[in-house]
LUMGU-388996 format. One record per residue (C-alpha): x, y, z. Coordinates in Angstrom, 2 decimals. Each point is the difference from the previous one (the first is absolute). Layout:
LUMGU-388996
R         u         v         w
R         X         Y         Z
...
END
This chain:
LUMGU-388996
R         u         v         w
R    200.72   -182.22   -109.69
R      1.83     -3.43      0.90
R      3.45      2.29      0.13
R     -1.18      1.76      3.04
R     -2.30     -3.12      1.89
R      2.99     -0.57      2.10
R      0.63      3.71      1.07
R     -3.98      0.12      0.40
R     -0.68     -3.29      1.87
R      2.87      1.18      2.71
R     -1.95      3.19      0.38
R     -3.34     -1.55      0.58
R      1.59     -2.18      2.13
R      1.88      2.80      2.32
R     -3.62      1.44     -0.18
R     -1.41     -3.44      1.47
R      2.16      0.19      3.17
R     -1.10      3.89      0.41
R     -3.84     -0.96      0.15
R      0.30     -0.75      4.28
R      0.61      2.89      2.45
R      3.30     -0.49      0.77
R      0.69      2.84      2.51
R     -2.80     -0.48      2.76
R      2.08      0.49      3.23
R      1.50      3.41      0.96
R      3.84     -1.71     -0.67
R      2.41      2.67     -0.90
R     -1.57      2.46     -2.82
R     -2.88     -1.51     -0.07
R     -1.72      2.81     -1.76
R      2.39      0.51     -2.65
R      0.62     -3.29     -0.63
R     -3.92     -0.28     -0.80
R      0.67      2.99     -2.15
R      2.43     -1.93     -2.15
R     -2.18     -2.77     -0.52
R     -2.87      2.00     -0.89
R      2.16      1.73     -2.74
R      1.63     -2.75     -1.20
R     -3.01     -1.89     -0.88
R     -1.47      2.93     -1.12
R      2.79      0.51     -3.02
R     -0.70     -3.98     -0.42
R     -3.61      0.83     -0.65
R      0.14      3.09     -1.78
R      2.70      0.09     -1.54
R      2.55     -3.10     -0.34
R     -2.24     -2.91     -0.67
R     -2.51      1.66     -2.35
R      2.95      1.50     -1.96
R      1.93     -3.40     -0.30
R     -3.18     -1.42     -1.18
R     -0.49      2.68     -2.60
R      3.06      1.27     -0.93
R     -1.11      2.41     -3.27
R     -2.77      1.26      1.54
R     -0.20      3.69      0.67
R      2.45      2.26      2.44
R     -1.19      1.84      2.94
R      1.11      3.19      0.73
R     -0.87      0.80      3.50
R      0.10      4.01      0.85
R      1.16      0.13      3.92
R      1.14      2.31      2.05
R     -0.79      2.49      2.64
R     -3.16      1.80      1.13
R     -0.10      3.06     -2.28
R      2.33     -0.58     -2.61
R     -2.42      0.42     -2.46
R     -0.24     -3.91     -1.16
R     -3.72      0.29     -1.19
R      0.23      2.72     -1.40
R      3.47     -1.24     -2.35
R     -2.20     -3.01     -0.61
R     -3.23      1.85     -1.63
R      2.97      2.77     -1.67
R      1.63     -2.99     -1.58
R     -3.44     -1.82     -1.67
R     -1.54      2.61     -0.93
R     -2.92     -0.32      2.27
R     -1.56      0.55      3.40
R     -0.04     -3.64      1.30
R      1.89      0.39      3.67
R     -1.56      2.98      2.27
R      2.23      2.10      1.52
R     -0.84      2.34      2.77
R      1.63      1.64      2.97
R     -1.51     -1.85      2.76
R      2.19     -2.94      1.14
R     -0.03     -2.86     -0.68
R     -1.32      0.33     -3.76
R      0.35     -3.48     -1.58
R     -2.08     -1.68      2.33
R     -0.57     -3.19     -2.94
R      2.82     -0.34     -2.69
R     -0.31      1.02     -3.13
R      1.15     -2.74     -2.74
R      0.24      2.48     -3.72
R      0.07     -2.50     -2.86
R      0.11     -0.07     -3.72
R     -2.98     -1.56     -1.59
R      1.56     -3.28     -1.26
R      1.44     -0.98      3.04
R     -3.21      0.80      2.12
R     -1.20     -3.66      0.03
R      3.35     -1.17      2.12
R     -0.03      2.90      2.94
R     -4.01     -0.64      0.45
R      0.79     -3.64      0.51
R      1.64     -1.31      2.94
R      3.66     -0.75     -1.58
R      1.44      2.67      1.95
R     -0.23      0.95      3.57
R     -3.11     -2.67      0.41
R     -0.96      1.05      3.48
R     -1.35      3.64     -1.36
R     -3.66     -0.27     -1.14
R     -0.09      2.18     -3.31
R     -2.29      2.56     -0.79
R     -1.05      2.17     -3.25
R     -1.78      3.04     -0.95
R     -0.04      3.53      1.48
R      0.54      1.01      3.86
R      3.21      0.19      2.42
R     -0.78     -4.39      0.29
R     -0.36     -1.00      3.95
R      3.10     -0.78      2.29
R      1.10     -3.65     -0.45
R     -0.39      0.04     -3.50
R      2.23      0.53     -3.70
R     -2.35      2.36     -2.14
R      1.08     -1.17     -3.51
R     -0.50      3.34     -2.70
R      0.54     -0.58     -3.61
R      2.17      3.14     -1.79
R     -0.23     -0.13     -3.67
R      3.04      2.17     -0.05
R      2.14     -2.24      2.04
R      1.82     -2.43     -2.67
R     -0.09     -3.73      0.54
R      2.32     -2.05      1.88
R      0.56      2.27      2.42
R     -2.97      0.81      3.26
R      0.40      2.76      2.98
R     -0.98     -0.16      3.20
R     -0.23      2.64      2.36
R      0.56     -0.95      3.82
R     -0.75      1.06      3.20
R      2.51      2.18      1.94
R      2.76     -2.16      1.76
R     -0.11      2.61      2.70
R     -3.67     -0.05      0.37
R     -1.18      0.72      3.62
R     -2.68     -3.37     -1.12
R      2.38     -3.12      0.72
R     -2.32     -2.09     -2.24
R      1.30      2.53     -2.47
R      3.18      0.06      1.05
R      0.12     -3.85     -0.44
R     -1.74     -0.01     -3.46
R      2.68      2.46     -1.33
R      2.51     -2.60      0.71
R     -1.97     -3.38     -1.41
R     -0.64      2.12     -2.95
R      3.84      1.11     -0.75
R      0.52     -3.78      0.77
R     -2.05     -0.80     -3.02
R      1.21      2.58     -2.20
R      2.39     -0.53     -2.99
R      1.06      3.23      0.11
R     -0.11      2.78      2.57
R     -0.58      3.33     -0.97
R      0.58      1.58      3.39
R     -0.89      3.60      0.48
R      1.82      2.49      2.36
R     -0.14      3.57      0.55
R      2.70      3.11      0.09
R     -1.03      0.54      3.54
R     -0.32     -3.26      1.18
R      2.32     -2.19     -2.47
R      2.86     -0.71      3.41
R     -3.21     -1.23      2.33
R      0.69     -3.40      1.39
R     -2.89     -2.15     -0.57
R      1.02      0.17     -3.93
R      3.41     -1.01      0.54
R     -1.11     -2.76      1.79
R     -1.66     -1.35     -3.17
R      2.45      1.29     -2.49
R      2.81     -2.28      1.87
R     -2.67     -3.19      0.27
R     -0.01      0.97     -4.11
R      3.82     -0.20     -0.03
R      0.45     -3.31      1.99
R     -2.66     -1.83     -2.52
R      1.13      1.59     -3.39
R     -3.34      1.30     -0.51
R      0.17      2.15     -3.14
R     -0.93      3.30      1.32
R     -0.33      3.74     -1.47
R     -0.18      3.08      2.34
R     -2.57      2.71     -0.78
R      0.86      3.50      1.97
R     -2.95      2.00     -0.04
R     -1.41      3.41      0.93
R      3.94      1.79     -0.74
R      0.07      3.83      0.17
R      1.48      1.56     -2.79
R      2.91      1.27      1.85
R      0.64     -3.62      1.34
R      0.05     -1.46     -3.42
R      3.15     -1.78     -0.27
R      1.25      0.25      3.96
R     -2.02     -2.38      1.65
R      0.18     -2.56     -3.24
R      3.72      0.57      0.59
R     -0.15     -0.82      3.83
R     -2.51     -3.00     -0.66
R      2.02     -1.49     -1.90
R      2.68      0.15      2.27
R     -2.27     -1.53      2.93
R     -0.73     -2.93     -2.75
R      3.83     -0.74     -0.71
R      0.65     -0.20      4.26
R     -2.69     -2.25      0.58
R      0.81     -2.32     -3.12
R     -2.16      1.38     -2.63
R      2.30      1.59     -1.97
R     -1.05      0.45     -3.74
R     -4.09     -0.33      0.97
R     -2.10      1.44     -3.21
R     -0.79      3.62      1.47
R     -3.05      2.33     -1.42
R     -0.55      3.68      1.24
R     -3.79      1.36     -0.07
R     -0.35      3.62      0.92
R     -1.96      1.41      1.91
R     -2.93      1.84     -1.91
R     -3.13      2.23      1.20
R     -3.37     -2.16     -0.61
R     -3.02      1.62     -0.75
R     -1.30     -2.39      2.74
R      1.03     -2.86      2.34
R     -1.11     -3.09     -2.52
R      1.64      2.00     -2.82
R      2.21     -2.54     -2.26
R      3.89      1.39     -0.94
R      0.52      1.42     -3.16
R      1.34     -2.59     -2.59
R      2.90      1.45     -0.38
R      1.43     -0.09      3.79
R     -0.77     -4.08      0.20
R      1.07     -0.46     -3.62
R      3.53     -1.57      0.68
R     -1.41     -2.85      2.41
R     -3.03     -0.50     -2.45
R      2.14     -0.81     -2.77
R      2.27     -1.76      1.91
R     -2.73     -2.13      0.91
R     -1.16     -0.57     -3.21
R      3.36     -1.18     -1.12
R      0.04     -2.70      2.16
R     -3.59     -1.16     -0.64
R      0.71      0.23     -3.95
R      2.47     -2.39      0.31
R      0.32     -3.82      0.85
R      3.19      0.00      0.61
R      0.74      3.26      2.96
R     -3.52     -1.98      0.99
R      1.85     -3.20      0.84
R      3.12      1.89      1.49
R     -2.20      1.42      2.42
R     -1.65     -2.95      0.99
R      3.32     -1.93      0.42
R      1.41      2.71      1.96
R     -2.63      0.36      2.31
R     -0.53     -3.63      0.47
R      3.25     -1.39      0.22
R      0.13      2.58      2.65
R     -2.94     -1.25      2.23
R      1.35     -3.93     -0.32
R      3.34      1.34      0.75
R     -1.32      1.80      3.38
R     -1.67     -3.54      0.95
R      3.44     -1.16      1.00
R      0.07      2.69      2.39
R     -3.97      0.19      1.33
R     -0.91     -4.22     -0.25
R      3.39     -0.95      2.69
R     -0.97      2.90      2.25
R     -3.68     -1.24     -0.09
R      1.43     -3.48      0.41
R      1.94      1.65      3.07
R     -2.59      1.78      1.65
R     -2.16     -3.29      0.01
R      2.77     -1.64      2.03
R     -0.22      2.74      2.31
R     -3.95     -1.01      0.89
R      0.69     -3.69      0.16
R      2.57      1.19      2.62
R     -2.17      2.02      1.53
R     -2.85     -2.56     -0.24
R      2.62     -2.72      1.66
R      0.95      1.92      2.65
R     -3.98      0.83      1.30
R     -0.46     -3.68     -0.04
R      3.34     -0.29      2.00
R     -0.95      1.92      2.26
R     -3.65     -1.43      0.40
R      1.54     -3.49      0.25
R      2.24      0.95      2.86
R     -2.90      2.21      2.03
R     -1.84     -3.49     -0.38
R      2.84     -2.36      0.71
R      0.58      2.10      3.23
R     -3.68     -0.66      0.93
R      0.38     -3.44     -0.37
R      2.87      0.09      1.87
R     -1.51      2.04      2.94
R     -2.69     -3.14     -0.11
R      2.74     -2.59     -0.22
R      1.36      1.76      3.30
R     -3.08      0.33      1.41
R     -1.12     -4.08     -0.30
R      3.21     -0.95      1.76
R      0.69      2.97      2.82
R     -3.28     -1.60      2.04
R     -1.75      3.02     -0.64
R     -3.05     -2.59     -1.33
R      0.21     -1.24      3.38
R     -0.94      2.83      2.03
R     -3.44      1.16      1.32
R     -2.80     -1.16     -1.37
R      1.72     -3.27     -1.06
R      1.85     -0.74      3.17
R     -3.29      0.52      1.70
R     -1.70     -2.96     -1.96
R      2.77     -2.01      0.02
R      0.00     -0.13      4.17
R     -3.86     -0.78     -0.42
R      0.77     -2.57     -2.47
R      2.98     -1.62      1.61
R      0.24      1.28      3.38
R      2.97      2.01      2.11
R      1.78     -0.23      3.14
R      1.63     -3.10      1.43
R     -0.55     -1.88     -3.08
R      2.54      2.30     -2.01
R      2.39     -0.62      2.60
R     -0.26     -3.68     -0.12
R     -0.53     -0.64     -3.42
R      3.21     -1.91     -0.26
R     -1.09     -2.75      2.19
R     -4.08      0.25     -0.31
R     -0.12     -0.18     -4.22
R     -2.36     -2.56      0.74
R     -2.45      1.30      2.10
R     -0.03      3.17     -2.08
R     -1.12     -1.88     -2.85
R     -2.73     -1.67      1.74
R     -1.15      3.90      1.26
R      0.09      0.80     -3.41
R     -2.37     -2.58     -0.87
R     -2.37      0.75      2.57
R      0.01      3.48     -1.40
R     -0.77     -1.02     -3.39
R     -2.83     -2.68      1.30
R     -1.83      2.74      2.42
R      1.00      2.89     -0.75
R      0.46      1.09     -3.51
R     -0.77      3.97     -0.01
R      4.05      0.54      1.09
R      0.86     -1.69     -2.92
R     -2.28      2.03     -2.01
R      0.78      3.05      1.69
R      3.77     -0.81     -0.95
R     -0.26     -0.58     -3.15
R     -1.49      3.27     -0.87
R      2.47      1.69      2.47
R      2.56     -1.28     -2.34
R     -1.88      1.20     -3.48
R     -0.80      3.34      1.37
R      3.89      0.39      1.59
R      1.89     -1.15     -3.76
R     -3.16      2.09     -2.30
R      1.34      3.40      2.44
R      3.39     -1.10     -0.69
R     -0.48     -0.23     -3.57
R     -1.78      3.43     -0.24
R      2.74      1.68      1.98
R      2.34     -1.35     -2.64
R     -2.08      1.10     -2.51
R     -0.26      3.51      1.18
R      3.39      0.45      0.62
R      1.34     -1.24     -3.45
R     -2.77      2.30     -1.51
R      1.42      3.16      1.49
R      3.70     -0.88     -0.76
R     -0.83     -0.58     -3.65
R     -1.72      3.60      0.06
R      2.34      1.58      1.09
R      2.39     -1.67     -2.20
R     -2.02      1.04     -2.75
R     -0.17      3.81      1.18
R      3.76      0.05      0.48
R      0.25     -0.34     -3.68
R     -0.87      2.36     -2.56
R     -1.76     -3.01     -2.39
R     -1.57     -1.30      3.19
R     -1.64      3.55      0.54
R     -1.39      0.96     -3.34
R     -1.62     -3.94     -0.13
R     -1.34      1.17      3.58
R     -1.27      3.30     -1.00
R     -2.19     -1.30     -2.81
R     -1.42     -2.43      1.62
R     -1.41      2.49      2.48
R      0.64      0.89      4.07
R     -2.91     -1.83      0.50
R      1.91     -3.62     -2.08
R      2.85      1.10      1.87
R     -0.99     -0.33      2.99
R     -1.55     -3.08     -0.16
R      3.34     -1.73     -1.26
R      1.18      1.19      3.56
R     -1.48     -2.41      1.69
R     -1.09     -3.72     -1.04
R     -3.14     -0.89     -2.28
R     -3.64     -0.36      0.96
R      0.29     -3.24     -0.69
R      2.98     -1.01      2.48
R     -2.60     -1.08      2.67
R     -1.69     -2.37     -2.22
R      3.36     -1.39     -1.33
R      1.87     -0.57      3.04
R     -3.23     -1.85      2.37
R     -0.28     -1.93     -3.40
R      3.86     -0.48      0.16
R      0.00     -0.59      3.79
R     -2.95     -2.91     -0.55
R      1.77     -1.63     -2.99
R      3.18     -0.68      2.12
R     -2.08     -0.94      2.75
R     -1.56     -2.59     -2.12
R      3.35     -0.89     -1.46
R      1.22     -0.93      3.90
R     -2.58     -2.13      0.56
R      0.30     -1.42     -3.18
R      3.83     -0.76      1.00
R     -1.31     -1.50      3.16
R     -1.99     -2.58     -1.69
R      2.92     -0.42     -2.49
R      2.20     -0.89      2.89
R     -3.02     -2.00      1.88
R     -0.44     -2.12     -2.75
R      2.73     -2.32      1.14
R     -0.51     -2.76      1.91
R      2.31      0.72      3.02
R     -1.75      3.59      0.56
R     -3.25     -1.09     -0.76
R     -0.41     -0.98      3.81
R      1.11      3.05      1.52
R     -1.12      2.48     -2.78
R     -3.73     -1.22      1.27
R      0.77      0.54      3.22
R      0.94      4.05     -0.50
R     -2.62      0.54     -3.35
R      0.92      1.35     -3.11
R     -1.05      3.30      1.56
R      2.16     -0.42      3.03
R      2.90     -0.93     -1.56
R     -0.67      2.60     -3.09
R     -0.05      3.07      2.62
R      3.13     -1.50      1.64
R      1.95      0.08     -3.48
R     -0.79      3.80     -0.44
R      0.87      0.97      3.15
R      3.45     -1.60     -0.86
R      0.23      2.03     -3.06
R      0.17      2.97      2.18
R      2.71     -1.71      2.39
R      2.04      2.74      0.86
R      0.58      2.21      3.15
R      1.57      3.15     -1.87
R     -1.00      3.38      0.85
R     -2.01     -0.83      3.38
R      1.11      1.22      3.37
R     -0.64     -1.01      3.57
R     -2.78     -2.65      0.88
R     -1.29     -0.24     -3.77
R      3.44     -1.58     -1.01
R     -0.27     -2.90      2.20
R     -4.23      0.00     -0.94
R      0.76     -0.02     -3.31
R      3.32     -2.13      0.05
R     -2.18     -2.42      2.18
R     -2.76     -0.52     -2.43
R      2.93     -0.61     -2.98
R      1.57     -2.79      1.91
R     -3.44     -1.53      1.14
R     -1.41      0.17     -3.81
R      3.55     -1.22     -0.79
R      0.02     -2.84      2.85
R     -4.11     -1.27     -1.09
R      0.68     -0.46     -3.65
R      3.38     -1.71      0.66
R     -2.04     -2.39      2.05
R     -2.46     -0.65     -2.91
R      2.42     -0.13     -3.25
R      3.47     -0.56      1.27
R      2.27      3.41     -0.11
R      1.41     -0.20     -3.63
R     -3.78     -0.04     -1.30
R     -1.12      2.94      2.39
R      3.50      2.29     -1.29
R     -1.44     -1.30     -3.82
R     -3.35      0.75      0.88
R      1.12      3.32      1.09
R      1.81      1.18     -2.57
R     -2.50     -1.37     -2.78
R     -2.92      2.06      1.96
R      2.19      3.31      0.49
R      0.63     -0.61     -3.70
R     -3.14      0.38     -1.48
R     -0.73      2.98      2.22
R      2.79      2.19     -1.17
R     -1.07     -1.12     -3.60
R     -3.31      1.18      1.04
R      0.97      3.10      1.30
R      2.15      0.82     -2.96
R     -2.77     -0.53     -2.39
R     -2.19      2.45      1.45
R      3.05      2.58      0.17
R      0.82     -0.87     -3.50
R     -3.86      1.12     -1.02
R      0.34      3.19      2.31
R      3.25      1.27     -2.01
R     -2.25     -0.47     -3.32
R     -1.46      3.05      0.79
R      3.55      1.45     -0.09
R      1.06     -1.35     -2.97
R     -3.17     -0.38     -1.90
R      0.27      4.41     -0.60
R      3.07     -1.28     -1.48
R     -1.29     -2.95     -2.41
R     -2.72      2.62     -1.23
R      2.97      2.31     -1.63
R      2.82     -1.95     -0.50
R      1.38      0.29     -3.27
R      0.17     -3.49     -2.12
R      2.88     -2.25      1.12
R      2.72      0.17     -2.69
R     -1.15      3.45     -1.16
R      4.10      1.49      0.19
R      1.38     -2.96     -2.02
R     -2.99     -0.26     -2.15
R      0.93      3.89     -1.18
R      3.34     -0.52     -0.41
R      0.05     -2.50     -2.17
R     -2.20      2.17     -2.09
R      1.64      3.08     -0.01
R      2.81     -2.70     -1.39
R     -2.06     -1.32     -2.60
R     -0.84      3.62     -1.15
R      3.51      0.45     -0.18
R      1.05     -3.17     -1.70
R     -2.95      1.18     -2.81
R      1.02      3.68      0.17
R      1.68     -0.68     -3.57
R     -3.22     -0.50     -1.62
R     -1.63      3.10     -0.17
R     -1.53      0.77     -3.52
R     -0.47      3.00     -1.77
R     -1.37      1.49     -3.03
R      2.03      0.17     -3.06
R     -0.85      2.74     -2.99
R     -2.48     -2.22     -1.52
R     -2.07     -0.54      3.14
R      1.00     -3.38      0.70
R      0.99     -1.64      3.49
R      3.72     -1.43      0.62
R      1.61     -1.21      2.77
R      3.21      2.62      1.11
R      1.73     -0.30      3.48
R      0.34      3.12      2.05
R      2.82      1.69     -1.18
R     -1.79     -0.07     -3.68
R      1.40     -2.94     -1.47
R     -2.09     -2.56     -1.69
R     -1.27     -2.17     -2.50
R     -0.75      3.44     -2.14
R      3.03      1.54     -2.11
R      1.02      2.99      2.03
R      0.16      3.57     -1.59
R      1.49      0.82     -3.52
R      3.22      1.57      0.27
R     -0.40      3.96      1.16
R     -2.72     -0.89      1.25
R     -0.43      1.01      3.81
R     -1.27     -2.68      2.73
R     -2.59      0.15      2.40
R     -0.67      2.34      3.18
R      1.49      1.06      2.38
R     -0.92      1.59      3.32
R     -2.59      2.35     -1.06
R     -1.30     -1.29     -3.36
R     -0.71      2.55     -2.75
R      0.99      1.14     -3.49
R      0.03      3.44     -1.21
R     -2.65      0.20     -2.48
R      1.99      0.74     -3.02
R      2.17     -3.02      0.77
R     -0.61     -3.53     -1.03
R     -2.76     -1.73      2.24
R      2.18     -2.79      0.28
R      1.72      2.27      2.43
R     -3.07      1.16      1.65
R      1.39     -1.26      3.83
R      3.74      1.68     -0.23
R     -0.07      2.76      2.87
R      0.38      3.47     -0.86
R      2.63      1.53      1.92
R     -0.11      2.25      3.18
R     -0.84      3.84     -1.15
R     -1.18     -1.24     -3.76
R     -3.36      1.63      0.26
END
């Protein structure tokens, strides 16, 4: 119908953006905000897209309410014939039961309406998860019933069925009882009724004789508080049954039978319903879509401040390394221990000043007879920076958990992945070891590779051959490390002493602006190093995060559908007298001529017509105490 493509494309297009799971991170309501996604693209499903696409196809009466208010057994009383099983053990309707007229039994076997419900046929209760389609000859075309679970069922996959299935309905046909009739849980549908105009009719079953009358009255008056004022109202009484599958006598369900079949003989109370009821689910969109659209801000908040606080537990680690390559902590033990093999202590520290010369040639001797101290350095250096690293590492691992368990996202991401995940993200990766001596070896390579840079010049050439590449490569990364910060007593001079010498040597060999370039180009590439590998360690943080995050754009994306469904509102059809399709907006004005003069127009709250009166008035409520 090219009058409603516009209203329909915006739908299937709200219904695109739906398709992700939007709500994956315990950020405020989490649970019912998944609960208002599931329903709204549930009445997009079942109910909203398939009846935009057909709009004269059959109504669907849906029979809801309570456990034991006798909705099976109204169902099989109204056609005629045993085709829902009541009982008195609870719950009863374990598979709804679709009732239709023959004619229209080829559309509610296909997959039009509610498409995720595999259909069955024939005889039997039909198993749980599926819509048991029964063909009544007595039930008159245009018109189908379906008989629902309980809303209060102590099942919740019930429970939640009840709803999708009132979600798809055209018309509710919601059944109460004169004992229970006040109950909450009702009430809580009723008003989700009122706030989307869904044409509703109130059947109050099981009344004593004595209450006939009273608790209508009082009903009624519950209905007009909570907005519902003027809501079609039948009475059944109660009756003795010869036994507990026994149908009611014609007579006590007559009223709503023929009010039903006023509505299904005509085209007209038809189309009222159907523009009632569905102008009132587009209308609620307004509402639902922006909250959705809300809620999904709420998780990218959530999600922004987890990575937050992941980035800052690792950008303190890297800091903590920062502090410790420049406090001389790298030039304690195990390092200061090579380096006096390597370059010797004592009165050459004290006269370095004056002796530069002679140091260099006891360097060279080193490097020509001995060269296990420089060896021994050099890995004294790797193994000090790789513990530095991992220290880091650890650190910045159990800041970001706890960051995580201090927040209520943080903790459910934790809890599914396990106490055993957990508390592995406590400390660093397997893998750390591996990355950092492969980090620690790169840079090392990278010095040297400076050295020969900075070699390659004639005027060092000379003296670079005199120290080696080695030489002069383990004297550039012990000026990295230049610092005295953080030592006490005899390691401060020790450890100041071996600065200045390192400092002092490569001055002598590239001039003092090359060694303060060399430096900072070598302490560089380490950070960058170190970074890296802290970078990959916080992927473990993050990557629970990428593995749930809902689509970027997902909040604007909705609201510009819900406006598009509200720009196209105007174009809802509906189904004249003669059965044909035409575009009307939602207060029932259209391309159609509206009603002859005298002639009443569409539903209200509650649509229904007495069945004496014209069927054009079939949705006009009858008023509180009519009975």
């Amino acid at each position: 119908m090219k009058e409603s493509d516009g209203l329909l494309g915006a739908l299937r297009e709200l219904r695109r953006h739906l398709d992700h799971e939007l709500f994956p991170l315990a950020a405020g309501d989490a649970a019912a905000d998944r609960r208002a996604l599931r329903e709204l693209t549930g009445q997009l499903d079942d109910y909203l897209i398939p009846r935009l696409s057909a709009i004269d196809a059959p109504l669907l009466a849906v029979v809801g309410g309570s456990t034991g208010a006798g909705k099976s057994t109204l169902v099989n009383s109204l056609v005629g014939a045993d085709v829902s099983e009541p009982g008195v053990l609870r719950p009863t309707t374990l598979a709804p039961t679709l009732v239709t007229a023959p004619a229209d039994r080829d559309w509610f076997t296909g997959r039009h309406l509610l498409p995720g419900l595999p259909r069955a046929t024939g005889r039997g209760p039909g198993e749980p998860g599926t819509l048991r389609v029964v063909v009544a000859e007595a039930l008159p075309p245009g018109l189908a019933l379906l008989d629902a679970p309980d809303i209060d069922s102590v099942v919740t996959a019930n429970r939640e069925l009840a709803a999708q299935l009132l979600a798809a309905a055209d018309l509710w046909l919601f059944t109460t009882t004169a004992a229970r009739y006040a109950d909450e849980v009702p009430w809580g549908f009723l008003r989700a009724a009122r706030e989307r105009s869904t044409a509703l009719a109130l059947i109050l079953s099981r009344v004593p004789p004595e209450a006939a009358g009273v608790v209508a009255h009082d009903l009624a008056r519950l209905l007009e508080a909570n907005g519902l004022g003027g809501t079609r109202l039948f009475e059944v009484p109660e009756l003795p049954l010869p036994e507990e599958n026994a149908r009611l006598p014609r007579e006590a369900v007559r009223p709503v039978a023929e009010w039903l079949d006023g509505i299904a003989a005509d085209a007209a109370a038809r189309a009222e319903v159907v523009r009632q009821t569905l102008s009132g689910a587009l209308g609620s969109l307004a509402v639902r879509v922006p909250a959705l659209a809300e809620a999904v801000d709420r998780q990218h908040a959530a999600d922004a401040e987890l990575r937050a606080a992941t980035a800052a537990a690792y950008a303190e680690g890297m800091a903590r390394f920062e502090e410790g390559m420049l406090d001389g902590t790298l030039l304690r033990g195990e390092v200061l221990a090579r380096w006096q093999d390597f370059i010797g202590t004592g009165d050459l520290m004290r006269s370095l000043e004056s002796r530069v010369g002679w140091l260099r040639d006891r360097v060279v001797a080193l490097f020509t007879g001995r060269p296990a101290p420089e060896s021994e350095l050099r890995v004294a250096l790797e193994s000090g920076v790789e513990a530095l690293i991992r220290a880091s590492s650890d650190s910045a691992a159990e800041r970001a958990l706890e960051s995580w368990a201090a927040r209520e996202a943080g903790r459910a991401l934790l809890e599914q992945a396990g106490a055993v995940e957990a508390g592995r993200l406590g400390r660093s990766s397997p893998d750390l070891r591996r990355s950092a001596e492969e980090a620690v070896r790169g840079w090392q390579g990278y010095v040297l590779d400076l050295v020969r840079q900075e070699g390659a010049e004639r005027r060092t050439t000379a003296r670079i051959a005199s120290y080696g590449v080695n030489g002069a490569g383990l004297l550039l990364m012990i000026a990295v490390f230049a610092s005295t910060g953080g030592l006490t007593g005899i390691e401060v001079g020790i450890a100041g002493g071996t600065s200045v010498l390192s400092q002092k040597l490569l001055e002598a060999v590239f001039g003092d602006q090359a060694v303060r370039t060399l430096t900072l180009r070598a302490r560089e590439d380490l950070r960058a190093r170190v970074e890296d590998i802290l970078a990959r360690e916080a992927v473990r943080f993050t990557g629970l995060l990428d593995a749930v995050r809902p689509p970027e754009g997902s909040a604007p994306a909705l609201r510009a559908a819900a406006q598009a469904v509200r720009e196209h509102r105007r174009e809802i059809p509906v189904v004249g007298i003669d059965g044909r399709g035409a575009a009307q907006d939602s207060a029932g004005t259209g391309s159609r001529e509206g009603p002859r003069s005298g002639e009443r127009e569409g539903p209200r709250s509650g649509a229904a017509a007495r069945p004496q009166e014209d069927p054009r008035r079939a949705v006009a409520g009858k008023r509180a105490g009519d009975r």
